[in-house]
N, C-alpha and C positions, 0 to 999 in steps of 0.2 A: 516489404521492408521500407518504401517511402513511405506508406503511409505513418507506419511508427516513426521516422524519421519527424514527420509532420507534426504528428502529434506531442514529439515532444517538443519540440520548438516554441510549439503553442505554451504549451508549460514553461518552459524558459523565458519565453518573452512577457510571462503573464510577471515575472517579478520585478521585471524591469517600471510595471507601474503598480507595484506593492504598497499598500497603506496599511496600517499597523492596525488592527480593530481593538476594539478595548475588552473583548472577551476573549480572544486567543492567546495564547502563552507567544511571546513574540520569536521564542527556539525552543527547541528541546535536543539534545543527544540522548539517543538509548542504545542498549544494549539488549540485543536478541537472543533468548536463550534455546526458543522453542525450533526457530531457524538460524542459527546459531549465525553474526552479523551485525551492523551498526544501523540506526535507520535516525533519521534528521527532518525535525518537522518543524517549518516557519509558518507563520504568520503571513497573508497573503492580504486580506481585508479582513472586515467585522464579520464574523466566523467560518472567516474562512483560511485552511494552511494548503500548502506543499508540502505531501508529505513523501522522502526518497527512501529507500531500504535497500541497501547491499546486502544480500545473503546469501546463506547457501539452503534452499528455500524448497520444502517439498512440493509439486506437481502432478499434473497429468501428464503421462506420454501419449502426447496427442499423434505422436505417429503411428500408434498402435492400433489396430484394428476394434478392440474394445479401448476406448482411453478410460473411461472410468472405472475400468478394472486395474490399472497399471498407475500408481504412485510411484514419484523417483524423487529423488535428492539433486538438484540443480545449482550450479553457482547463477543468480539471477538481480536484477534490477527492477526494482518495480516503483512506480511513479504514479501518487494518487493526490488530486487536488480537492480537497476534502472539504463539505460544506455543513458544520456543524448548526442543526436548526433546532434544537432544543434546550440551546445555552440559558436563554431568560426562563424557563419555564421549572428548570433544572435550579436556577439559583433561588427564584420566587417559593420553591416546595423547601428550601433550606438545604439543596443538596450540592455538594461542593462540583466543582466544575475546573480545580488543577489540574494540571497536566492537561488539560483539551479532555476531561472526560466528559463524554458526550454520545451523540449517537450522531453519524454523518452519510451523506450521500456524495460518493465520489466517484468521477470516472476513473480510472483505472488502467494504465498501461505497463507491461513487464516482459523483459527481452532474458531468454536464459541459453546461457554457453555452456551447454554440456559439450564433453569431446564424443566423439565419431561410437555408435552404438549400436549392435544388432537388436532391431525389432523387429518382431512376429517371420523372422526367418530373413531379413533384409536390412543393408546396413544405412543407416541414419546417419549423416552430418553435418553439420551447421546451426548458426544463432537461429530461434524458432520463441515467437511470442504470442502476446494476445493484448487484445484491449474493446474495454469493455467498460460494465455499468456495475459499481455494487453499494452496497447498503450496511454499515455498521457500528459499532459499537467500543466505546474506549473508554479505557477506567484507568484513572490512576491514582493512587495512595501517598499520604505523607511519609510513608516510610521511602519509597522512590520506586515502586514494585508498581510495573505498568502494563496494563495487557489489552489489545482489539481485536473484532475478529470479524469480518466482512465477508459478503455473498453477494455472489450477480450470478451472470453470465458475459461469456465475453469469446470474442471471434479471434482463434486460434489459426495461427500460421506460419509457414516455413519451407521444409525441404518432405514437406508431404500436403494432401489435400487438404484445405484448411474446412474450418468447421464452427460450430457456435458450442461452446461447452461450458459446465460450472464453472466459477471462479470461486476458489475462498483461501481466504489470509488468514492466518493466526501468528501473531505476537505477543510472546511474554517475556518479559525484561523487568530491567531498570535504566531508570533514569538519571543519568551522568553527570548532566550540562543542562542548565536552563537557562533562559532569562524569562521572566514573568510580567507581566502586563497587566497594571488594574484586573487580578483575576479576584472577582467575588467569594467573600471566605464565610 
């Protein structure tokens, strides 16, 4: 638990020396349909955001003796500082790049509050997270129809043995609330 504690610090302290980069959208609010939820993505430097997501967010039950057989529904927080590196390459081929559509490398931290629950014959309770490494993809539309979807892996722990397992996020929404930033059209 410090260590997550750590690591989000580091993300908190990293906005306190935020520069605006002239490819990122300087905010966005969305709306999560697929994990139903709000997620908030700033501008951090030249392509790079923070991006936060409340939801209520499917998972592994990593308490479980097989976790990758067991998918649940979690209320969770997940915290990715996102490094989009194909923004010029993306505007040069003529292809739009709102909303942060992109492809980005981000580390990845997320803490989820499920209440007290029997697994594999044993009761489970307590906050129980992961943080890790992943790699993905983001499109957004002028209509305001937004979707990402990332993979890593990432070291899983809590109130059972901790472990190194999949990570993957999927977001589809829209987008609510922006402010834009010199994005190339």
């Amino acid at each position: 638990m410090k260590r997550i504690s750590a690591i989000i610090l580091m993300f908190v302290g990293a906005l306190g020396h935020a520069q605006y980069g002239s490819n990122c959208e300087v905010r966005q609010l969305k709306i999560n349909i697929f994990n139903p939820g709000l997620e908030y993505e700033m501008a951090l430097g030249v392509n790079s955001t923070l991006d936060v997501r409340l939801a209520w967010q499917a998972a592994l039950e990593p308490a479980a003796m097989e976790p990758l057989d067991n998918i649940e529904f979690f209320p969770a927080i997940t915290v990715q500082n996102r490094y989009y590196h194909n923004f010029i390459g993306r505007e040069r081929r003529g292809r739009d790049i709102y909303g942060n559509s992109g492809n980005y490398l981000a580390p990845s931290v997320a803490l989820f509050s499920p209440d007290a629950r029997t697994v594999d014959g044993r009761l489970v309770d307590g906050v129980h997270g992961y943080g890790g490494l992943v790699y993905g993809v983001q499109r957004s539309y002028d209509s305001g129809l937004s979707f990402s979807i990332d993979a890593g892996a990432g070291y899983y722990m809590g109130p059972f043995e901790g472990g190194v397992h999949p990570v993957v996020n999927l977001s589809i929404g829209w987008i609510i609330s922006e402010k834009r930033w010199c994005v190339g059209r």
